[in-house]
C-alpha positions, 0 to 999 in steps of 0.5 A: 810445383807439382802436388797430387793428392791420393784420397782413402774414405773422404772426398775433398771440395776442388776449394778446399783441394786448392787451400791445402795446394796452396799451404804447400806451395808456399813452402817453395820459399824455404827451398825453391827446388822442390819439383812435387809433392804428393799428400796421402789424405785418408779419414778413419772413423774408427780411430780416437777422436783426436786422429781421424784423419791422417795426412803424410806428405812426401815432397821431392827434392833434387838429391833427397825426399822429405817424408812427414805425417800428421794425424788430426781431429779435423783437415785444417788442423791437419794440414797446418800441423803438416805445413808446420813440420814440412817447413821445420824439415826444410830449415834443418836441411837448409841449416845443415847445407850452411854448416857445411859449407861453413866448415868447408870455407875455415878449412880452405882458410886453414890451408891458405893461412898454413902456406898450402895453396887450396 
């Protein structure tokens, strides 16, 4: 997977740039056709307390685009509420997907069982 990373007012450690590449990556586990994934990271020191860094992350599907944004007081709580909401987007997706090919099959069976041919 691709990630890059877009800075505003804050310089990141390739140590900590590899930590946060890594939490993202393991998203792959919920949908192995993500092809990237670009992250927004800026700090703002004029905002409350608890927000000063934000971080959005876009993550590219095949047919769709996954966008979420988090703000924090600190990045590693930042990126585990990241990693957190990517990863609930990526179970719906997949839940919907399921559903509907659930429905899909009861219907072919519906059609079978009436004498239609599918």
């Amino acid at each position: 997977m691709n990630i890059e990373f877009f800075l505003q007012n804050i310089e990141l450690d390739p140590k900590v740039k590899d930590k946060i590449a890594e939490k993202i990556s393991r998203l792959k586990k919920y949908n192995a056709k993500i092809s990237s994934a670009k992250l927004d990271l800026s700090f703002n020191p004029a905002h409350n307390k608890e927000e000063v860094i934000r971080l959005e992350a876009f993550l590219c599907l095949p047919k769709k685009d996954i966008y979420t944004s988090v703000r924090a007081g600190n990045l590693s709580d930042a990126v585990d509420l990241l990693a957190n909401k990517l990863r609930h987007q990526l179970r719906e997706l997949k839940d919907r997907k399921e559903e509907k090919r659930k429905k899909t099959r009861q219907m072919i069976r519906r059609k079978k069982e009436a004498g239609g041919e599918a």
